[in-house]
FIPAVO-405558 format. One record per residue (C-alpha): x, z, y. Coordinates in steps of 0.001 Angstrom, whole numbers, padded with zeros to 6 digits, always signed. Layout:
BEGIN
XZY;...
***
This chain:
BEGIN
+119711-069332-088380;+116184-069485-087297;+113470-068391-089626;+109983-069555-090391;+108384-067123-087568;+111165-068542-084765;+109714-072336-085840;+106126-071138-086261;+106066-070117-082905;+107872-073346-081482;+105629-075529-083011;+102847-072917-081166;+104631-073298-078129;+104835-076988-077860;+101145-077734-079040;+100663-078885-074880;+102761-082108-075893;+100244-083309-078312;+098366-086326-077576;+101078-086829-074937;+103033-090314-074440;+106679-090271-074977;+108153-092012-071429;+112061-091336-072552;+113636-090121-075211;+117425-088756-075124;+120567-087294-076825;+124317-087076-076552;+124874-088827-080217;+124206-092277-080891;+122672-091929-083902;+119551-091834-083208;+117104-094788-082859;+115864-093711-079634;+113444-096711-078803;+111068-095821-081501;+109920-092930-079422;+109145-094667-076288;+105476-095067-075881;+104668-093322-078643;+101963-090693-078497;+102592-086988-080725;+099763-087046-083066;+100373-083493-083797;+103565-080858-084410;+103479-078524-087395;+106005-075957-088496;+107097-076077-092702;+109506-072949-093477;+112500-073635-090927;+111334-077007-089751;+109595-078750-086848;+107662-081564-087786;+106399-083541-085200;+104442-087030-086170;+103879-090395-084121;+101815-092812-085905;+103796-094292-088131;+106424-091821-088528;+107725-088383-087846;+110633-086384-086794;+112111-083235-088860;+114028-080937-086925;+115875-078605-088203;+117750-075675-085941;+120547-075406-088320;+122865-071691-087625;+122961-072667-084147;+120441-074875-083161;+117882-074044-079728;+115291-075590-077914;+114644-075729-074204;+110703-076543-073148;+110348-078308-069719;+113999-077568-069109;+117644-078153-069891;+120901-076573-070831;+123453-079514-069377;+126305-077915-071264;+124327-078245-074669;+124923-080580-077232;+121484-082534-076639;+120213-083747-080125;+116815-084726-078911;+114911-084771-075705;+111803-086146-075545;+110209-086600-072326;+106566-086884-070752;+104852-087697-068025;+104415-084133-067052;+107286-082067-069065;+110106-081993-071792;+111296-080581-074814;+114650-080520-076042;+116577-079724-079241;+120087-078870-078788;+122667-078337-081749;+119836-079486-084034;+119704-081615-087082;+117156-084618-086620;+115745-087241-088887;+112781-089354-089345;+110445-089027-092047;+108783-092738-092705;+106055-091272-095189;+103311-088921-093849;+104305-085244-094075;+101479-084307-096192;+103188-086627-099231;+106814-085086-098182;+106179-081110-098291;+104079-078628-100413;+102231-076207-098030;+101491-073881-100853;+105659-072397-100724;+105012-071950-096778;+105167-068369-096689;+103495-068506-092616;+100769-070937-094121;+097251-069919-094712;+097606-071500-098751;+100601-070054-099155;+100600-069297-103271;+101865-065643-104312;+101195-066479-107831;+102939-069699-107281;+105984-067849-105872;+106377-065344-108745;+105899-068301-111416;+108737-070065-110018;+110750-066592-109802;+110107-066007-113487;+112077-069740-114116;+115352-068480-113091;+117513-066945-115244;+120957-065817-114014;+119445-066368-110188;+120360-062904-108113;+117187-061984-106074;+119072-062058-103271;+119948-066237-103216;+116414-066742-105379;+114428-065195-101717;+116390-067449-099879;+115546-070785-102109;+113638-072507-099647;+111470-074225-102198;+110104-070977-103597;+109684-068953-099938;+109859-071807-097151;+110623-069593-094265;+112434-066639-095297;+115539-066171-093933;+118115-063239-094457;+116630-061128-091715;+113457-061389-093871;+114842-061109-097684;+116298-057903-096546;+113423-056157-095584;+111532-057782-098087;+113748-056026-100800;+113652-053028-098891;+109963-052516-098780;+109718-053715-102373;+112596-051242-103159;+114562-053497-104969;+118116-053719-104789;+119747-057251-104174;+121890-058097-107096;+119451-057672-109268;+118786-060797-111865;+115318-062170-110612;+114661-062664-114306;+114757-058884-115232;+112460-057873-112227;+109293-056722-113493;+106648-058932-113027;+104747-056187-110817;+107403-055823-108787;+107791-059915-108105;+104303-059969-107238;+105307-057281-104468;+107596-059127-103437;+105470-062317-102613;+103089-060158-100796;+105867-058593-098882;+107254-062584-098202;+103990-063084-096060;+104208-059731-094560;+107251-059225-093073;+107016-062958-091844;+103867-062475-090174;+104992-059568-088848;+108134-060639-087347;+105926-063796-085802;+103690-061224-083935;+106493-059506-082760;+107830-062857-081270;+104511-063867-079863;+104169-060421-077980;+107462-061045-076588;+109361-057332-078237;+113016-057365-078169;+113617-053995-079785;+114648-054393-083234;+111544-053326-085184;+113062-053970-088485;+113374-050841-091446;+116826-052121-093365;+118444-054953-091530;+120843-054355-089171;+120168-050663-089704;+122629-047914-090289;+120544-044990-092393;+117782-045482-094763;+114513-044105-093349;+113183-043047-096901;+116403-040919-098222;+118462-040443-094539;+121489-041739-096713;+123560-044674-095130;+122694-047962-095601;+125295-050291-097823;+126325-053753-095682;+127760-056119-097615;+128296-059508-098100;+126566-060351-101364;+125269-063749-103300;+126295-067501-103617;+126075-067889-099239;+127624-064387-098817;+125039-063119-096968;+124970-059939-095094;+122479-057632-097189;+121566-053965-095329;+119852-051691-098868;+120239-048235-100079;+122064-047346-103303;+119231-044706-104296;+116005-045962-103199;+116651-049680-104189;+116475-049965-107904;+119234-052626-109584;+117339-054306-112341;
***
């Protein structure tokens, strides 16, 4: 599934649509109103955690890339299950394998920047308040909530609880408070890191813990295993990552 850096950059991507007039819109399901778009001109398209938000005047469209979702800009995959093109004078994006709904209120009433781990008032204490609120949570699902760390995926919570050196089925009640601070600052960290990465264009695998084989702080190898409510795949080491 993409994360919060993938859709940060999207929306980054795609800023050359704005102010643009929407000549056709498309997809393969029917489930769509499709005429609302035609005509209408993108007022502006903002990234929220794992979302693409991109408002018209009187509404907006979520998009959401799902496990499997992509996006092709001024091209096409004709073997992809189209979702939602929308096309322009000069130019087209397209969401393939998406999920896509309109929003009839303006974003701003719909989502709460402040749990946007990419966004600029992103709230650490915020975060750590909301951690201290759950009491039989492991930290591995509680990283994952989306309404506590909008963005973080597992790529992220694993080197999150890496760095932090805390180990993933530990009760994010019994955490020390120090170390759930940590782990908010590491939440905007790795994510901005992993965005710069993207936005330079690396392919090597820069990561410290996930989808490595040997911890780089005791040279012991790393435990994979599928842990927590989703069963997500969780790369940690027995002896550095304390079990609270």
């Amino acid at each position: 599934m993409p994360e919060g850096p993938t859709i940060k950059l999207l929306a980054e991507e795609t800023q050359l649509f704005v102010g643009k007039k929407v000549i056709k819109a498309s997809a393969l399901t029917n489930d769509l109103d499709l005429a609302r778009f035609k005509g209408q001109k993108i007022k502006s398209i903002k990234s929220f955690g794992k979302q693409l938000l991109i408002s018209f005047d009187d509404f907006a469209v979520r998009i959401h890339l799902m496990l499997f979702g992509y996006y092709a800009i001024n091209d096409t995959f004709p073997a992809g299950k189209l979702r939602l093109g929308l096309h322009f004078k000069e130019g087209e994006i397209n969401f393939y394998a998406a999920d896509v709904r309109f929003l009839e209120e303006p974003i701003t009433d719909l989502y709460d920047w402040r749990i946007d781990v990419l966004d600029s008032v992103f709230d650490k204490k915020l975060a750590v308040k909301k951690l201290k609120t759950l009491d039989n949570e492991l930290i591995c699902d509680a990283l994952l909530d989306q309404s506590i760390f909008a963005g973080v995926g597992n790529i992220i919570k694993n080197e999150m609880l890496f760095k932090a050196c805390v180990h993933p089925l530990s009760k994010a009640v019994d955490i020390p408070d120090e170390k759930k601070r940590e782990l908010a600052r590491e939440a905007v960290i790795v994510s901005i890191d992993f965005l710069d990465w993207k936005r330079s264009g690396v392919k090597k695998n820069r990561f410290i813990a996930h989808y490595k084989k040997i911890c780089p702080r005791d040279e012991v190898p790393f435990k994979k295993l599928k842990v927590g409510r989703g069963k997500r795949v969780c790369y940690f080491c027995e002896l550095c990552q304390v079990k609270y």
